[in-house]
C-alpha positions in Angstrom: 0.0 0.0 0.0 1.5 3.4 -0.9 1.3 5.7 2.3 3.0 8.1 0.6 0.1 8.6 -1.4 -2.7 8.3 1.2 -0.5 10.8 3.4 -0.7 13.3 0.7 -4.4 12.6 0.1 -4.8 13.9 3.5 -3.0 17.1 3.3 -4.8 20.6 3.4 -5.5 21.9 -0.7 -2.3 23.6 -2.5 -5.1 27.0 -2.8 -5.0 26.7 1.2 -1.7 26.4 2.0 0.8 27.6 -1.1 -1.1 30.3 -2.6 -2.6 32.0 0.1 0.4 32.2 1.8 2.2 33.3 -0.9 -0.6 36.2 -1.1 -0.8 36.7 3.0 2.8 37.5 3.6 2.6 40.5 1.7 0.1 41.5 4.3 2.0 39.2 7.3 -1.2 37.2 7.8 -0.7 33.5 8.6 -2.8 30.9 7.4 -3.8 28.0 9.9 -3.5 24.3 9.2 -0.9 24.2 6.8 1.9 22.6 8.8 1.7 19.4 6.1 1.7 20.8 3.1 4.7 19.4 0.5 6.0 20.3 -2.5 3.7 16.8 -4.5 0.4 18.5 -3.7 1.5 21.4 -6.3 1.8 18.4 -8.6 -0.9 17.6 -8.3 -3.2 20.4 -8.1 -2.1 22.8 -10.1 -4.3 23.9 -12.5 -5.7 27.0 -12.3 -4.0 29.9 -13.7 -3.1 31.6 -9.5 -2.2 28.2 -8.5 -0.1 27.4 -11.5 1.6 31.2 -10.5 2.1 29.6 -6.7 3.8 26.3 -8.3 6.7 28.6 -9.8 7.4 30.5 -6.9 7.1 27.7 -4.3 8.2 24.1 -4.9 10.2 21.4 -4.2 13.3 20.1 -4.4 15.5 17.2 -3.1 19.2 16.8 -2.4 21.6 15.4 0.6 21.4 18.8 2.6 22.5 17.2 6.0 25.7 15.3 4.4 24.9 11.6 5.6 24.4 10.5 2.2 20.2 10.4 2.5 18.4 12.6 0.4 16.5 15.3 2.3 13.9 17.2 0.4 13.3 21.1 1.2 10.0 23.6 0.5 11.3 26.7 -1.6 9.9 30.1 -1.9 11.5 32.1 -4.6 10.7 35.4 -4.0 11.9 35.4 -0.3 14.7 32.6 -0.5 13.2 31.0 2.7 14.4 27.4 2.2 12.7 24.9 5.0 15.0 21.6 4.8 12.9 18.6 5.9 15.4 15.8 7.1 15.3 12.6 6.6 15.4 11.2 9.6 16.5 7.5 7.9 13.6 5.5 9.7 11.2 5.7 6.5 10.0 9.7 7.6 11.0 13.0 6.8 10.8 16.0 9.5 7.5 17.2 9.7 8.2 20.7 10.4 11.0 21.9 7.7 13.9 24.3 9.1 14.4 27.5 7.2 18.0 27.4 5.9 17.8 30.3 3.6 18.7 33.6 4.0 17.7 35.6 0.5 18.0 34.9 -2.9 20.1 36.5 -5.5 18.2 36.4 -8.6 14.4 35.9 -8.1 13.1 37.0 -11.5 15.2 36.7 -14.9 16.2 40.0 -16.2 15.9 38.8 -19.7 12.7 37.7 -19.9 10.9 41.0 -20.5 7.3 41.8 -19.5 6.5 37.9 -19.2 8.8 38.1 -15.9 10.0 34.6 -15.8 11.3 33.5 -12.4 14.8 32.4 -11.8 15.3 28.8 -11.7 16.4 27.0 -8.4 18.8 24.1 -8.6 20.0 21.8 -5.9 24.0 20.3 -6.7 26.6 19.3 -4.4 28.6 21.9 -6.1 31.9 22.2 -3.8 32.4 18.8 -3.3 31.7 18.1 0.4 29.1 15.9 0.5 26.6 18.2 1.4 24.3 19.9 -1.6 23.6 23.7 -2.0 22.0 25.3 -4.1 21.9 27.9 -7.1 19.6 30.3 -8.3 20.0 30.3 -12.3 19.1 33.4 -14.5 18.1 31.0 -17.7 18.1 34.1 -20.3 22.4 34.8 -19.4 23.4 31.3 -17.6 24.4 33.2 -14.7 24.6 30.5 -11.8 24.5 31.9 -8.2 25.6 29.6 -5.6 24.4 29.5 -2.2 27.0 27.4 -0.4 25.8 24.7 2.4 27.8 25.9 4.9 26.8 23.0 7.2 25.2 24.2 10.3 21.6 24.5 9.5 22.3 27.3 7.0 23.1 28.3 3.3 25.2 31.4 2.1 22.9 34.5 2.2 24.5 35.8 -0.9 25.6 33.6 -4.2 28.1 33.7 -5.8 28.0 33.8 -9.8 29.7 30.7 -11.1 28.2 30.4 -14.3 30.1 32.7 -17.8 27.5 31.6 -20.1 25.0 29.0 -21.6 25.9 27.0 -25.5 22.0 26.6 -25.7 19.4 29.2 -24.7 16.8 28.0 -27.0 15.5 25.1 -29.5 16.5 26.2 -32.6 13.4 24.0 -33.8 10.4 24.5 -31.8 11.9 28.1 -30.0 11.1 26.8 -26.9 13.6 27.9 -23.6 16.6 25.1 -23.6 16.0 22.9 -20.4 19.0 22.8 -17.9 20.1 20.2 -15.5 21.9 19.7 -12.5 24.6 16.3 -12.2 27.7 15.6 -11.6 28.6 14.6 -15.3 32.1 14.2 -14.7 32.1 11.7 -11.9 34.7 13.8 -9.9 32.1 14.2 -6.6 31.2 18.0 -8.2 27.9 18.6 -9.6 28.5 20.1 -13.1 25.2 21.7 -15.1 24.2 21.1 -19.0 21.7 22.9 -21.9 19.5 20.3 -23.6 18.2 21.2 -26.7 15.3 18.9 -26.5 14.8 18.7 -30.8 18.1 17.5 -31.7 18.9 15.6 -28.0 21.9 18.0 -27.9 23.4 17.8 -24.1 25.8 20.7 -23.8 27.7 19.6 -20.1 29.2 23.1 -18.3 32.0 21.3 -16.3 32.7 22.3 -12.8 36.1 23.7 -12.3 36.5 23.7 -9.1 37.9 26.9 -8.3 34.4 28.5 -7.9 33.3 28.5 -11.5 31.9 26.6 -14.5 33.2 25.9 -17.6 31.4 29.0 -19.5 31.7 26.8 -23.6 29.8 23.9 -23.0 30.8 20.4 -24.9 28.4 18.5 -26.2 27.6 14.9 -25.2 24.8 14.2 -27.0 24.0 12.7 -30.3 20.6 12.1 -30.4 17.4 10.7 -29.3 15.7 7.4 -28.9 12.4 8.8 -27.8 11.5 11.8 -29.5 7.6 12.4 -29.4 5.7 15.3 -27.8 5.0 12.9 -24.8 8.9 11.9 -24.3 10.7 14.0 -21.1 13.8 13.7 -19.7 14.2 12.8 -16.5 16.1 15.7 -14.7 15.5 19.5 -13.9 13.4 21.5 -17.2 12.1 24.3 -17.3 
């Protein structure tokens, strides 16, 4: 039986608990009840135009944030940079009750996205190399990569630090649709690197990490092609 499942079924609505929030703390109103709410109902409710808003501004993401190699999972809100870290607690349950790590965020909406105001993507990499992931805030329209460094006592780096010179692929030169970027540690070295994807042509452009607080700003390209290529094909791995 999937508990998981039944345990979200149980959890107050996404309207409830991401949205209204999201609108209340303008104000600094509180809304009761919400103590459960995770990053899968968003998955799963998001379809009205406000709550599809509330889905880009607050979701999930996982990663090792406490360094003893079990993934942790944390609720993100863009526009503030609160990030609450729900452990693992390595019994089969996560914290209820996430800890804010974050302090601000760097880049909340992308300066080259014009009037349509595209928010900055968030993603999670070990990228120093000490067992314990941080996270980035990444302006898609310039590649610039901002990273919040885990700096291992219940807290990330206020301020990022821009790591990223530049992206190979912005956009599908077939369809025009935004390039879709991921987060891995390509290079098997123990630091996450990042790559464009141009979905059409299966193009995988890998940014390696340098090491020295930067990544590699031409990316080389890794891909050949695709072996599923229909509308309904996805990779698995951050897109945007």
């Amino acid at each position: 039986m999937n508990t998981a499942r039944i345990h979200r079924l149980a959890r107050p609505s996404l309207l409830r608990c991401l949205v209204l929030p999201a609108l209340a703390s303008l104000a600094s109103v509180g809304v009761s009840g919400c103590a459960d709410a995770g990053p899968m109902d968003a998955v799963e409710e998001a379809s009205s135009p406000l709550v599809a808003d509330a889905f880009r501004r607050i979701r999930g993401q996982t990663g090792d944030f406490t360094g003893d190699r079990f993934a942790d999972y944390a609720d993100h809100d863009i526009a503030s940079g609160a990030f609450f870290v729900h452990a693992n607690l390595t019994n089969g349950t996560f914290a209820g009750v996430g800890n804010n790590w974050g302090t601000g965020t760097t880049c909340t909406v992308d300066g080259g996205s014009g009037s349509a105001k595209t928010p900055c993507d968030v993603m999670v990499g070990d990228f120093t190399g000490d067992g314990y992931a941080d996270y980035a805030d990444h302006e898609p329209s310039t590649g610039l990569f901002y990273v919040h460094e885990n700096l291992r006592n219940g807290r990330f780096a206020g301020a990022g630090i821009n790591w990223g010179t530049g992206r190979t692929c912005t956009r599908d030169a077939s369809s025009g649709k935004p390039c879709a970027v991921l987060v891995g540690d390509f290079t098997g070295d123990g630091y996450a690197d990042y790559a464009d994807r141009e979905p059409s042509t299966g193009h995988f452009f890998v940014h390696e990490n340098l090491r020295n607080g930067r990544f590699a700003g031409a990316g080389i390209n890794w891909g050949t092609g695709r072996t599923c290529a229909g509308p309904a094909c996805e990779v698995l791995g951050y897109r945007r």
